[in-house]
N, C-alpha and C positions, 0 to 999 in steps of 0.2 A: 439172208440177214442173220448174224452171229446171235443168237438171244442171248448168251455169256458174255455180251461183250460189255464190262463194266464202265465205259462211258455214257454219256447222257445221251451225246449224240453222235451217229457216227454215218460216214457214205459208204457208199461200194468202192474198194481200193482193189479190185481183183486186176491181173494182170491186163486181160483185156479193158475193162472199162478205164484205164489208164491211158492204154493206145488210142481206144476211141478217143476221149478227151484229148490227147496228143493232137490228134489228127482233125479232129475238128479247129480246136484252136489254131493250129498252123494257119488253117486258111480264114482265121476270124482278125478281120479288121475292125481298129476302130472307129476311124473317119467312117465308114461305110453302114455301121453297124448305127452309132448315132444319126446319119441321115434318115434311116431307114426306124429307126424310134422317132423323131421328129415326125417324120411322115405319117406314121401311127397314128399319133398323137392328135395330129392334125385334122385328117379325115375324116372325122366323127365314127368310128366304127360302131356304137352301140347302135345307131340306126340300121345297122347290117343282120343277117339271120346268125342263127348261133356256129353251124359250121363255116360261115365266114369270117366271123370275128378268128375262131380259132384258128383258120388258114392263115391270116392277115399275123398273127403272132409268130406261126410257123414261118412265112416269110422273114420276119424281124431275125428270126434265131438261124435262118439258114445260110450257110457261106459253103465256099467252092475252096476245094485244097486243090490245088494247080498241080503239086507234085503225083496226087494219086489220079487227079482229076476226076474225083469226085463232089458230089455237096454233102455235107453232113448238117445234123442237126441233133445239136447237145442241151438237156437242160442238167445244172450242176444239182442236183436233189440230195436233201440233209434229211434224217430220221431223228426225232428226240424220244427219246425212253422213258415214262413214267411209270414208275415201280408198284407195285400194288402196295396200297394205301394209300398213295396218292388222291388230294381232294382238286375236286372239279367244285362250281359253283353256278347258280343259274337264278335267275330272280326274274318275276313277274311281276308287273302294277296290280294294283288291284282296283277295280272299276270301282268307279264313284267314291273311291279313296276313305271308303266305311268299312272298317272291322268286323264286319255282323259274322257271328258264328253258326253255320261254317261259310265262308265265301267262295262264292262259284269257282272261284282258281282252283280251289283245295276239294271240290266235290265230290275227285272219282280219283281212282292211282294211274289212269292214263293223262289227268292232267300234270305231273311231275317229268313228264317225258316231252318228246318231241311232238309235235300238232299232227294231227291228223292230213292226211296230203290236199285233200283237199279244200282244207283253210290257209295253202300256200298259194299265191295267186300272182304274185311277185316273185321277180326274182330278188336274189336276196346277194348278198356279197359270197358265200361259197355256193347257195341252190339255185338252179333252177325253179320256172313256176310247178308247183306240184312235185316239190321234191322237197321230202321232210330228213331236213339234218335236225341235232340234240348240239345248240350253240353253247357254251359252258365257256367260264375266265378261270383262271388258274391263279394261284396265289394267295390272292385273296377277294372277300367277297366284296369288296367295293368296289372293286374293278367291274363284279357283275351289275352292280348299282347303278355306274358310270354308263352300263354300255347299254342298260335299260332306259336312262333319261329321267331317272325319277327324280325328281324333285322335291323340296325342303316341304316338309311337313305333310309328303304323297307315304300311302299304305303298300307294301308286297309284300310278296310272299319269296321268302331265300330257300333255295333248294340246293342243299348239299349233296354231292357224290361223292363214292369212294370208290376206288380202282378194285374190284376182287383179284384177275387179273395183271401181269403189266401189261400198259398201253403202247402204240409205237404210231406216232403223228409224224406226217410226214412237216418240215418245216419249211414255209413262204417266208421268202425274202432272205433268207438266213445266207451269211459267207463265211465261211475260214479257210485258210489257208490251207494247200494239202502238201504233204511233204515229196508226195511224187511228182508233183511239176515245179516248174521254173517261178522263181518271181515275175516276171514277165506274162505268165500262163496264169497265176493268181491273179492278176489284177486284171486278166481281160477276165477272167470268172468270177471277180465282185464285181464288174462293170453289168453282167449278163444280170446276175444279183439283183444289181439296185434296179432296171429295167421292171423285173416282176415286182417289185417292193412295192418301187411307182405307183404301178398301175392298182396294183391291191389295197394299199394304205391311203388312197384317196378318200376324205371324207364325200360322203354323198349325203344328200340333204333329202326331205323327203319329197321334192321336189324335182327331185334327180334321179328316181329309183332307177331311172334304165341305164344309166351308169353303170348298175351292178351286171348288167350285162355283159360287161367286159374282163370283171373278176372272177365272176363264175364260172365263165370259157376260158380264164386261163388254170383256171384249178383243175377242170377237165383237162385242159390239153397239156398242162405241164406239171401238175403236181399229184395227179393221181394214177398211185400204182395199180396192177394189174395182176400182181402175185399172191394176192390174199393175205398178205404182211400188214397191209393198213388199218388201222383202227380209226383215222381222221387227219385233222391239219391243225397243227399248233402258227400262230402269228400274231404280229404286235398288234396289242389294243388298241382300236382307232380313237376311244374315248379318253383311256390312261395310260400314256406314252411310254411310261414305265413297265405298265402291264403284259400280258401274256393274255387271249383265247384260245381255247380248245374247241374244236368242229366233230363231232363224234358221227360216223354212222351210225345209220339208227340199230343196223343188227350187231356191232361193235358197242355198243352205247347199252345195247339190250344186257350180252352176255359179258359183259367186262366192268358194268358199274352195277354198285347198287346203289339205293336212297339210304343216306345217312341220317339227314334229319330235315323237318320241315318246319319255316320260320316265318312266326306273321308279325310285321317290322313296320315299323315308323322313319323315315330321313328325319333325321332333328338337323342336322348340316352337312357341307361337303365331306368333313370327316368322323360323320357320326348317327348310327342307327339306335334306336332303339327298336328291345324285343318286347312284346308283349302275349303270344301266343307259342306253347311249341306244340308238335303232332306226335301223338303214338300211336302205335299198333298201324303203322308202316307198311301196309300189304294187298293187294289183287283184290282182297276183296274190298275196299275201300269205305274200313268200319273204323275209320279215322278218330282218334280222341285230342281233342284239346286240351292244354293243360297252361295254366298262370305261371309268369315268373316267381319263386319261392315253393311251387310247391314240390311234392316228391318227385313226380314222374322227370320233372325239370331238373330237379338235385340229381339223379341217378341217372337218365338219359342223354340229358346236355348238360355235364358236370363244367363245362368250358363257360357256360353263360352267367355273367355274376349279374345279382340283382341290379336293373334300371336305376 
């Protein structure tokens, strides 16, 4: 990966990974390829163990080139770049929806980070059970709002990040055209595209968790590199269509972000928080200060928050 390379987002265009591409595509159908999504589809695979769901995908994406007589099996993988300073976002409810200073969200500087692994017991839309990712929305924080559930007049807690680092998320669902293949060859690789988009961008209910079954094995089996290049997975907001999340590892999440600031918030409506609490003294040892809108630490700390 070019770290110079001033686009936001860009693929592997090396000589070889263009023949590969070539060459699988030759022998990519799309009658055959849609059969074989349909049948997916159909089958219930989140009832399946995790390496068969991911076999069951690898079938979806594999096709036979007659001329080499071989089967190949391509996924098209996009990289987006977030430059340092880049803000991340992450928001917690807060139980019993009471302000009481300090609330248990905010107790220790390990609750600002990803959960402990074994308060993960579900799988989740990027993890496995027992597997602690750092979920973050990009943009802005209402998106993290949206994808928390909190509702009009519910208490949390917003947690800012910032990039020390740049970051490099690998990108679900994403297509663009590439200038080394065909029009022809582009549109069966936004076809492969919308395929993982599908399956990702399903809303799950909580009612459905094992749904995420089927997104978490394809994050493993298609979207996560192997080069020590990744820092996480950027993809559309399930909750704000418009939105962006970021998926951070947690040792990527460790050494690439810091905490910017911490906010104890009110939903007043769909497009509207208020703040009433900020945090200083931001650190490991977790000798946290709170502090009221108006006063100094708020004037000089979070110069961006204007009075409620």
């Amino acid at each position: 990966m070019d770290t110079q390379d001033t686009r936001h987002y860009f693929a592997s265009e090396s000589d070889e990974a263009i023949i590969f591409k070539k060459l699988y595509l030759l022998g990519f159908q799309k009658e055959s390829f849609l059969e074989k999504w349909k049948y997916f589809e159909s089958k219930g695979v989140d009832s399946l163990e995790d390496m068969q769901i991911r076999q069951s995908i690898r079938e979806v994406m594999t096709f036979y080139n007659p001329i080499t007589r071989q089967s190949y099996y391509n996924i098209p993988t996009w990289v987006y770049l977030y430059r340092k300073g880049s803000k991340f976002f992450r928001v917690r409810r807060i139980e019993n929806n009471d302000i009481i200073i300090p609330p248990k969200e905010t107790e220790c500087w390990r609750d600002f980070w990803n959960p402990p692994e074994e308060c993960i017991t579900d799988y989740g839309r990027l993890n496995y059970p027992a597997e602690s990712l750092l979920y973050t929305a990009v943009e802005s924080p209402n998106i993290a709002i949206e994808e928390a559930k909190v509702k009009e007049n519910e208490s949390f807690v917003l947690i800012t990040y910032e990039a020390i680092e740049d970051v490099y998320a690998t990108i679900v669902g994403f297509h663009q055209d590439s200038n080394s293949l065909s029009e022809t060859e582009n549109e069966k690789t936004k076809l492969l595209t919308l395929f993982f988009k599908n399956i990702f961008t399903k809303e799950v209910s909580d009612q459905e968790k094992e749904l995420y079954k089927i997104s978490s094995n394809l994050i493993k089996e298609c979207y996560t590199l192997n080069d020590g290049t990744q820092d996480g997975w950027v993809y559309p907001s399930i909750a704000n269509k418009m939105g962006h999340n970021v998926c951070f590892n947690p040792i990527s999440a460790s050494n690439k972000l810091k905490v910017a600031g911490v906010e104890l918030c009110k939903k007043e409506n769909l497009h509207k928080f208020l703040i009433y609490y900020v945090l200083d003294n931001l650190n490991e040892e977790s000798n946290f200060t709170y502090h009221l809108i108006g006063s100094e630490v708020q004037k000089q700390k979070y110069p961006h928050i204007k009075s409620n």
